[in-house]
C-alpha positions, 0 to 999 in steps of 0.5 A: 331394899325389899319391902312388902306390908305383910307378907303371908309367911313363904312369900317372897318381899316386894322389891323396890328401888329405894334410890327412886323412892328417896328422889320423891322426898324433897318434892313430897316436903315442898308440897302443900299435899301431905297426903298422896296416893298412887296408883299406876296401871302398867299395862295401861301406862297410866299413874293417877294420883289422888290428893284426898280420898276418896276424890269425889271428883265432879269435873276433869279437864285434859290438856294436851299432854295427857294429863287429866286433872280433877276437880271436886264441887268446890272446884279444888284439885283433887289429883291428877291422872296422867295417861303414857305416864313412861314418857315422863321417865324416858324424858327425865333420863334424856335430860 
């Protein structure tokens, strides 16, 4: 499946692997956050997710994995930044 928002007349679709974006539903259901944003810097390797936008996020804490997680004033969660985010892929085909 191809899919881009838009896309200016002449250019091509974006692909995307509907397979993968399927596997996120049942997790996206469960969750208590019904609104996520993504945003994943390849060349860094580094996935943030926010929980609310904009975060607002006063306060992170790291821990020893590479996983930052932010917090507003009221000390709530308001995403999550994970650094060497193509580990958790390579993990996940391990298994």
């Amino acid at each position: 499946m191809q899919y881009q928002a838009n896309p200016k007349a002449g250019e091509p679709r974006d692909n995307m692997d509907e397979a993968e974006i399927m596997k996120m539903i049942p997790h996206v259901v469960r969750s208590s956050r019904k609104k996520v944003w993504i945003d994943y810097d390849e060349e860094a390797d580094v996935l943030c997710i926010s929980f609310v936008y904009p975060s607002n996020a006063i306060e992170h804490e790291e821990d020893e994995e590479g996983i930052v997680r932010n917090y507003n004033k009221e000390g709530e969660l308001t995403g999550m930044t994970i650094i060497a985010a193509k580990r958790f892929s390579k993990e996940a085909a391990a298994q």
